[in-house]
C-alpha distance (Angstrom), angle and dihedral (degrees) to the residues before:
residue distance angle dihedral
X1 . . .
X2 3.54 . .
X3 3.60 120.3 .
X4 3.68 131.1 -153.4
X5 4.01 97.0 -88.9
X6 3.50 82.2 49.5
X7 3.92 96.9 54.8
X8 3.99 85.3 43.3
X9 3.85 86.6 55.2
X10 3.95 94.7 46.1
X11 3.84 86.7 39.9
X12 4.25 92.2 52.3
X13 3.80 96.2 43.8
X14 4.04 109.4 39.4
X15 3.57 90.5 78.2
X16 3.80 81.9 52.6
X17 3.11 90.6 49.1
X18 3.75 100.6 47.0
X19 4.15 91.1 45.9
X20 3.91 80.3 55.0
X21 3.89 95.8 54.3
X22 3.58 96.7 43.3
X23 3.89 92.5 45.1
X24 3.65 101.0 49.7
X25 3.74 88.7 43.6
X26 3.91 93.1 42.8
X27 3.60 83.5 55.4
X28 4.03 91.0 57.0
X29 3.40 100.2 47.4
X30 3.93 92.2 45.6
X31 4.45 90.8 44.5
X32 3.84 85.7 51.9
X33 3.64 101.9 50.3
X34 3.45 90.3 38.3
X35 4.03 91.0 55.5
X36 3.37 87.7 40.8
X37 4.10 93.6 61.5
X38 4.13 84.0 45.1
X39 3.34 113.9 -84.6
X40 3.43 135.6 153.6
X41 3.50 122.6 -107.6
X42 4.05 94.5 -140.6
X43 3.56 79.4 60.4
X44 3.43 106.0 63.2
X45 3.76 101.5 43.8
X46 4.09 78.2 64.8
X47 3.51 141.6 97.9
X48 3.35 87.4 -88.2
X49 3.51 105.2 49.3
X50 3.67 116.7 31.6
X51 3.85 93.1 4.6
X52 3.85 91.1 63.3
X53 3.79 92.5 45.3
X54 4.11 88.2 52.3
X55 4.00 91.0 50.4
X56 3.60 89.6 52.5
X57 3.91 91.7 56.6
X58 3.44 100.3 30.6
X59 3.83 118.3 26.7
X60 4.25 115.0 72.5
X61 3.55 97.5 -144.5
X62 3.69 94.1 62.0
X63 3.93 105.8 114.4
X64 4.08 86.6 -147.9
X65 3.56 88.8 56.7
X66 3.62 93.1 44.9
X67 4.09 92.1 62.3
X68 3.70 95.1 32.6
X69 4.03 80.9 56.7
X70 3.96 97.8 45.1
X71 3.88 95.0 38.7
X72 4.17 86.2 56.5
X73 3.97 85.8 51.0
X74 4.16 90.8 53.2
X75 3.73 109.2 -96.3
X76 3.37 120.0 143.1
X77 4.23 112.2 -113.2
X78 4.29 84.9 -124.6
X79 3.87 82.4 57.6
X80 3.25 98.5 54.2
X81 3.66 103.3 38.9
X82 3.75 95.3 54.0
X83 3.56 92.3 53.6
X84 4.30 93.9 50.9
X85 3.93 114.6 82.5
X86 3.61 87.0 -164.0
X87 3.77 132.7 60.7
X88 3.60 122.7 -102.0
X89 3.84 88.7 -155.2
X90 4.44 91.3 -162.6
X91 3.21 88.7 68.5
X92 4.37 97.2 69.1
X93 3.58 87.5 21.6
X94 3.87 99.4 57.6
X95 4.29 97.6 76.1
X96 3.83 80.7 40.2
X97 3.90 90.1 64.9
X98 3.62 103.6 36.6
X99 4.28 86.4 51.9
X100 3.91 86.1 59.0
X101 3.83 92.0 40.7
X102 3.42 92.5 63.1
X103 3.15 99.7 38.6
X104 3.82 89.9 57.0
X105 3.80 87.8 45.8
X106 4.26 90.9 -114.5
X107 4.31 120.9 146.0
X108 3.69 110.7 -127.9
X109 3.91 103.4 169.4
X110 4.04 92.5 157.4
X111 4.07 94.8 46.5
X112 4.06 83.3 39.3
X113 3.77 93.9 58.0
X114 3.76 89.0 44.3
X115 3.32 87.7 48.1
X116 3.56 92.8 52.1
X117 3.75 93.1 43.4
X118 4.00 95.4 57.0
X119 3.90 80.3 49.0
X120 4.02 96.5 56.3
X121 3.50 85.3 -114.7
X122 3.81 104.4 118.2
X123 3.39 131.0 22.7
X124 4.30 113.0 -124.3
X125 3.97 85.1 -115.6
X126 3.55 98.1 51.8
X127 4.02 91.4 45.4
X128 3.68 91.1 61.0
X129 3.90 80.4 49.2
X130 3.15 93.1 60.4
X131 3.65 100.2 38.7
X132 3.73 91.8 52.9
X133 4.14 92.7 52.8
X134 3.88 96.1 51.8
X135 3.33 108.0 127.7
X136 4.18 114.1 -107.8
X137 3.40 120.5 -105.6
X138 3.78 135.0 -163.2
X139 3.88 117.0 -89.6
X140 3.85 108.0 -149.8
């Protein structure tokens, strides 16, 4: 039985927990596709690879993270983008990404629901919907 520190425990770290799972496999989907399209593997374990991916979820002065953040609280993407005076570059850059992971045969369901967000597509809520009813796959 769980008691209430417990639930305040579970309640505190899920979303921890969930920015973990979609990071690390965000990360896999993005070092695949990338090796796929030739790139190096030194690379990617970079700044520029995986260093720019961890920014984006972690760091508040990342203007990705700043529309990712006010798109899951319900403004509209024309909102927000008229009110930046600098370019959260995701945002053009997100159909871009799913185009070549499909042509390179690569799963992105986290960039796809972005994707589909920027588009109007998808509402944030139904995303993490989504997300949360993919079915599990084997880690190897």
């Amino acid at each position: 039985m769980v008691g209430n520190k417990g639930l305040q425990y579970l309640s505190s770290a899920f979303p921890l927990f969930m920015k973990s799972e979609n990071l690390l496999h965000s990360l896999t989907w993005h070092q695949l596709l990338k090796l796929k399209m030739g790139a190096k593997p030194t690379t990617l374990s970079g700044l520029s690879g995986s260093g720019d991916i961890m920014l984006t979820c972690f760091v508040n002065l990342s203007r990705n993270r700043s529309v990712g953040l006010r798109l899951g609280s319900g403004e509209k993407l024309d909102e927000i983008m008229s009110s930046m005076n600098q370019v959260a570059e995701g945002v053009s850059t997100a159909g871009a990404v799913i185009a070549l992971a499909q042509k390179y045969n690569v799963k992105m369901p986290v960039l796809t629901a972005v994707a589909r967000i920027i588009d109007n597509e998808l509402t944030p809520k139904k995303a993490v919907m989504e997300l949360m009813n993919l079915p599990q796959v084997e880690e190897v």
